[in-house]
C-alpha positions in Angstrom: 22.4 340.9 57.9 24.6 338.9 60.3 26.0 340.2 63.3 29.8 340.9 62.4 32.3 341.1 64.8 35.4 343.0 64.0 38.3 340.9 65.0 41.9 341.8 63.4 44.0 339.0 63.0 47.2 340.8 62.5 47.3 342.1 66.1 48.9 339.2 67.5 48.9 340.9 71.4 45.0 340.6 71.3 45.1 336.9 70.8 47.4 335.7 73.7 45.6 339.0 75.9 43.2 335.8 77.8 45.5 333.6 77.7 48.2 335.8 79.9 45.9 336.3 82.2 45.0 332.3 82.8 48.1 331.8 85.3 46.7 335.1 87.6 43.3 333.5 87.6 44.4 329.6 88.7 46.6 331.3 91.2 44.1 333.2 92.9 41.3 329.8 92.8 44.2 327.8 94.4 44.6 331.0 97.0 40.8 331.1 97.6 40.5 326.9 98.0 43.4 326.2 99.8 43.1 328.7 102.6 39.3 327.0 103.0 40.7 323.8 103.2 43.4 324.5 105.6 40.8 326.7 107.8 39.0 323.0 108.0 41.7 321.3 109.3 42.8 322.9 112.0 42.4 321.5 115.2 43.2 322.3 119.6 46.2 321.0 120.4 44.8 317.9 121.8 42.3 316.8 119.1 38.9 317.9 118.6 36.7 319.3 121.1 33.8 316.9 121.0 36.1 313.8 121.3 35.8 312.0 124.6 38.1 311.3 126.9 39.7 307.7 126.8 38.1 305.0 128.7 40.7 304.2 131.9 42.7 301.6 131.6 41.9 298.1 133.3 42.7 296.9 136.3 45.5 294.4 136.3 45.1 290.6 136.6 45.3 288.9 140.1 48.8 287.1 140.5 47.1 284.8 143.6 49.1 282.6 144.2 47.3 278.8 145.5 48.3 277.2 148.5 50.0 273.9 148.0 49.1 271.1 150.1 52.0 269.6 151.8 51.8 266.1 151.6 54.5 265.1 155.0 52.3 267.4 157.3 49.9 265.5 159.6 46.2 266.8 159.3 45.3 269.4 161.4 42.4 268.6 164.0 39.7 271.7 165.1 40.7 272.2 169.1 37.4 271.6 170.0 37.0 271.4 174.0 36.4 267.5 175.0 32.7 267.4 176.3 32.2 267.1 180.1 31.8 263.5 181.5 27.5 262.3 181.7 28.2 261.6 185.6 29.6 265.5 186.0 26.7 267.0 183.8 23.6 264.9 186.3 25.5 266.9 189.3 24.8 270.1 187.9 21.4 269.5 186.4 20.5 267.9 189.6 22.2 270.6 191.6 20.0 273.2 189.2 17.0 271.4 189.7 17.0 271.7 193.6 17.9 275.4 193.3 14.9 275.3 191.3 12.7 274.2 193.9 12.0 271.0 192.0 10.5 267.5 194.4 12.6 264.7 193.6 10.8 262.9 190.6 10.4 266.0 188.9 14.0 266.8 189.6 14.9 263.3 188.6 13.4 263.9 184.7 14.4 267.5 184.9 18.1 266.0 185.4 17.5 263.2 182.5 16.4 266.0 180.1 18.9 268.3 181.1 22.1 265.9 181.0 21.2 264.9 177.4 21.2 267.9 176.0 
């Protein structure tokens, strides 16, 4: 009461029939996998088209060079202009003070403060 299958071992064709077609098969998954896989890797010439741009490059170091001391060279002074004499300065602040309409004691502290400054 079994299920029987009717298989004729003599017919030698029928058993290599599956195996024949094995090569037609693993050549078209190869086809069908390959083609994927290259359709993945392809990218812009370029690179990709979400990659940013480089950062720019930095800028290059100072060469400054220091200023060496020379050690034979006199110090240099500031030419600062010599101050005017205390007798010269009581002229003019006296001189001022008359203009000013000042008496003479008021033009005499006037001159004082004046010269000192």
């Amino acid at each position: 009461m079994g299920l029987e299958i009717a298989c004729d071992h003599n017919d030698i064709k029928s058993v290599f029939k599956p195996v024949s077609q094995l090569p037609a098969i693993l050549a078209l998954v190869v086809l069908l996998t390959a083609t994927a896989a290259v359709a993945q890797a392809l990218l812009p010439p370029g690179g990709a088209i979400l990659t940013p741009p480089p950062p720019p490059a930095p800028p290059p170091p100072s060469m400054a060079i220091p200023v060496v001391p020379r050690l034979d060279a006199m110090p240099t002074q500031p030419n600062v202009p010599a101050r005017r004499s205390f007798g010269d300065r009581i002229t003019d602040c006296l001189g001022d003070g008359a203009a000013a309409g000042l008496d003479p004691r008021n033009r005499a502290a006037y001159s004082r403060a004046c010269a000192n400054r």
